[in-house]
C-alpha positions as CSV (number, residue, x, y, z in Angstrom):
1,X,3.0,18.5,3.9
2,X,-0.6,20.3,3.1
3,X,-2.3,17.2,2.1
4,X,-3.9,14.1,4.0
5,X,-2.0,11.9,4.3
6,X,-3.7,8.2,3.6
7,X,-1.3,5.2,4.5
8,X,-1.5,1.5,3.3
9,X,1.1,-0.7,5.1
10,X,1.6,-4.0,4.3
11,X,2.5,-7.1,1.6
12,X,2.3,-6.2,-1.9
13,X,0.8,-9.1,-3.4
14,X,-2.0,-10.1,-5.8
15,X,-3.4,-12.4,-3.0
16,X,-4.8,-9.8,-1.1
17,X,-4.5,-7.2,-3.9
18,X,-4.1,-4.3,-0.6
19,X,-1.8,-2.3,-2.3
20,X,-3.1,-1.9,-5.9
21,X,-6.1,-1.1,-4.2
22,X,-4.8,1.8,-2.4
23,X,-3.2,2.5,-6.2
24,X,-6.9,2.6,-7.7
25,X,-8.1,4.6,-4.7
26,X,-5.3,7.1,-5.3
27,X,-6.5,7.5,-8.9
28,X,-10.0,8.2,-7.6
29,X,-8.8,11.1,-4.5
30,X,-9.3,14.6,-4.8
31,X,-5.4,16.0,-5.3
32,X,-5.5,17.4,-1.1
33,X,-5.0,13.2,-0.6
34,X,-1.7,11.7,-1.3
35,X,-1.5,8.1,-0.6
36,X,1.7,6.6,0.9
37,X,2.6,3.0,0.4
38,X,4.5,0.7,2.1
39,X,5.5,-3.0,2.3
40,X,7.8,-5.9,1.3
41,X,7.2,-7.7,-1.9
42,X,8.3,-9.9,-4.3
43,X,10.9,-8.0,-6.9
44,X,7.6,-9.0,-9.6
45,X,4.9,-7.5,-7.5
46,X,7.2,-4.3,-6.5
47,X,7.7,-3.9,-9.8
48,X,3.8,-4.0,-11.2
49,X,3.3,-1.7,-8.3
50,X,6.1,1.1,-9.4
51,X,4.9,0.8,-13.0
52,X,0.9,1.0,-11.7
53,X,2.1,4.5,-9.5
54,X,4.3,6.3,-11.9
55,X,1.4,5.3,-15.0
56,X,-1.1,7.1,-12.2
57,X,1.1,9.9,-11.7
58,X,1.4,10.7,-15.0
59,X,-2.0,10.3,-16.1
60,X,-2.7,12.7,-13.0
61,X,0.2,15.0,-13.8
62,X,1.2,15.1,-10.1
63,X,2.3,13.1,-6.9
64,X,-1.1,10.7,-6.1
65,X,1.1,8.0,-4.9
66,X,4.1,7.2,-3.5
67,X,5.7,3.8,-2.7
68,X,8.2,4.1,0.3
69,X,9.9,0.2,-0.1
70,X,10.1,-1.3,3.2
71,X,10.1,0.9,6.3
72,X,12.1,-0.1,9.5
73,X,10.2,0.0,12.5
74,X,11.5,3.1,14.3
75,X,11.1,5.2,11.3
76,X,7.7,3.7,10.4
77,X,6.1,4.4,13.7
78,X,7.2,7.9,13.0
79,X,6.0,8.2,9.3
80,X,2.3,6.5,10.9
81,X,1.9,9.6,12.7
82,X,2.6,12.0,9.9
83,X,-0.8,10.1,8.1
84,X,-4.2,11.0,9.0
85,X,-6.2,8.1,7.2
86,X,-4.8,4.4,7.0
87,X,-6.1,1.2,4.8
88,X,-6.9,-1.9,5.1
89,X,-8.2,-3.2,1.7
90,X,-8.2,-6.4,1.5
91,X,-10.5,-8.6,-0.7
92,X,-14.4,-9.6,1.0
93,X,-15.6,-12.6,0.9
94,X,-15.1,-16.4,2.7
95,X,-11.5,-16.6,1.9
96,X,-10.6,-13.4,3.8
97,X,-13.6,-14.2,6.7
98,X,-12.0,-14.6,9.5
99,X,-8.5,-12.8,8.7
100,X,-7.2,-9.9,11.2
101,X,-4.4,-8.2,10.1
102,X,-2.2,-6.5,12.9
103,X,-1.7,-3.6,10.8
104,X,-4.9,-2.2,12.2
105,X,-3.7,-2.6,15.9
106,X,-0.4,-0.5,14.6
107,X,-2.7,1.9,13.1
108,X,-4.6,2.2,15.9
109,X,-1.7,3.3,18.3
110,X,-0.8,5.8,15.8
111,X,-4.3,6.9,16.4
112,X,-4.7,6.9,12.6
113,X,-8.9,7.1,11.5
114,X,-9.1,3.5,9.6
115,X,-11.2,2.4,6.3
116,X,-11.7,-1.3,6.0
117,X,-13.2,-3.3,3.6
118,X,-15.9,-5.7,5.7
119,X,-14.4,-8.4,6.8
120,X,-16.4,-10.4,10.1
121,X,-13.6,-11.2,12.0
122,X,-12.6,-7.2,12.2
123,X,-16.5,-6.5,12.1
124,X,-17.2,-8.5,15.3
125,X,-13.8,-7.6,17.3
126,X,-14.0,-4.7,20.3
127,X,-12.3,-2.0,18.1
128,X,-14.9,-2.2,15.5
129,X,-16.6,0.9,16.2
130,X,-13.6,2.5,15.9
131,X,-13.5,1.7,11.9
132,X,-14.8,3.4,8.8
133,X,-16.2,-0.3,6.7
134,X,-16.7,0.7,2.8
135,X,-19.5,-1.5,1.3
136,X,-17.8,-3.8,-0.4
137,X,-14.1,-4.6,-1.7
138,X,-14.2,-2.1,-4.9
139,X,-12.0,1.0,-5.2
140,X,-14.9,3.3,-5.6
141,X,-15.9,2.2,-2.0
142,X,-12.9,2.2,-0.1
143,X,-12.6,6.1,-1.7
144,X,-16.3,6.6,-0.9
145,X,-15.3,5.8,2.5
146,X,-12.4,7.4,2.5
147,X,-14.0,10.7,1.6
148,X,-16.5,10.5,4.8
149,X,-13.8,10.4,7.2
150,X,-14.3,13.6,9.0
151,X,-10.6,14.8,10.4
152,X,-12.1,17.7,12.0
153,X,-14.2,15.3,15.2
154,X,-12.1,14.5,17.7
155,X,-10.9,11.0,17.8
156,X,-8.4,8.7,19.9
157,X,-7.7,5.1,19.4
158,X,-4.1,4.8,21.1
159,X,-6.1,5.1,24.6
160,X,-9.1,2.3,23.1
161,X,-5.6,0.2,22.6
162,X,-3.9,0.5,25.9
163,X,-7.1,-0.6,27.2
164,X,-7.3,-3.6,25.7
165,X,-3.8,-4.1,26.7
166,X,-4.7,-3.6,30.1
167,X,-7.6,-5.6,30.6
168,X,-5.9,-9.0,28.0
169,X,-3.1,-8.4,31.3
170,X,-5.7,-8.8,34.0
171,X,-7.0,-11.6,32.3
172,X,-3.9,-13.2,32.3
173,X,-3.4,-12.8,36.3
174,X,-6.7,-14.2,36.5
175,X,-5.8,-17.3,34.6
176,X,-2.1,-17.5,36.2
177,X,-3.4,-17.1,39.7
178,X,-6.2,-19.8,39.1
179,X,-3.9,-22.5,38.1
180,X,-1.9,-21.9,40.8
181,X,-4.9,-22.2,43.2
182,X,-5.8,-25.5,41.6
């Protein structure tokens, strides 16, 4: 489609609240965004989130949001690289401190551009340079964030990934072949 394309991917729950977030940011996106949503869920939770979409879509008086259900893995790499921007907006604070979702390692080799809400364990890893951090946990930041992405620099996270890959491997040897010396 003409839009971009702004992906949230994971649980919908009230725990970590990621995917009503993405609703509210929706809500708050100039109509060239359309944010995709996907995830498993309690039949409850799936059901305040279809009711929170088609309420916004209304309101809107077009597509803002669209819940895909559960996504099987071939497909879903595929539909990753159709986005542009992907979300990770999870609550701030202790509770969430040192939680790394692998959703951003997925996003990353679908070299999706990534908006985060702050959370240290993400903040202090290797890839966090490679992440667009809104100030705090609200809606109006993650969109804030959202909204500075620039799509037009170049970017490439896939290759950041493989690297890792590459050197976590090497490590390994190193560990493997030490035991075996000792």
């Amino acid at each position: 489609n003409d839009k971009i394309n702004v992906v949230y991917a994971g649980s919908i729950d009230e725990t970590k609240g990621g995917a009503y977030k993405a609703v509210d940011c929706a809500a708050a996106l100039p109509e060239k965004y359309l944010m995709h949503i996907s995830g498993p869920g309690d039949e409850k939770s799936q059901k305040i989130l279809m009711d929170k979409i088609e309420k916004l879509n209304k309101e809107l008086g077009r597509i803002a949001c669209i819940y895909h259900g559960v996504i099987n893995d071939d497909v879903f790499t595929n539909f990753l690289h159709s986005c542009q921007i992907a979300l990770n907006p999870q609550y701030s604070g202790e509770k969430f401190r040192y939680l790394f979702p692998s959703k951003i390692i997925k996003y990353m080799a679908c070299n999706l551009r990534i908006v985060s809400t702050r959370i240290e364990s993400i903040e202090k890893s290797v890839l966090s340079e490679l992440i667009t951090y809104s100030d705090d946990d609200q809606p109006v930041s993650i969109v804030k964030s959202i909204l500075s992405v620039d799509l037009t620099r170049p970017y490439e996270s896939a290759s950041g990934i493989q690297k890792l890959n590459e050197e976590f491997v090497l490590h390994l040897k190193d560990i493997f072949n030490e035991v075996r010396n000792n």
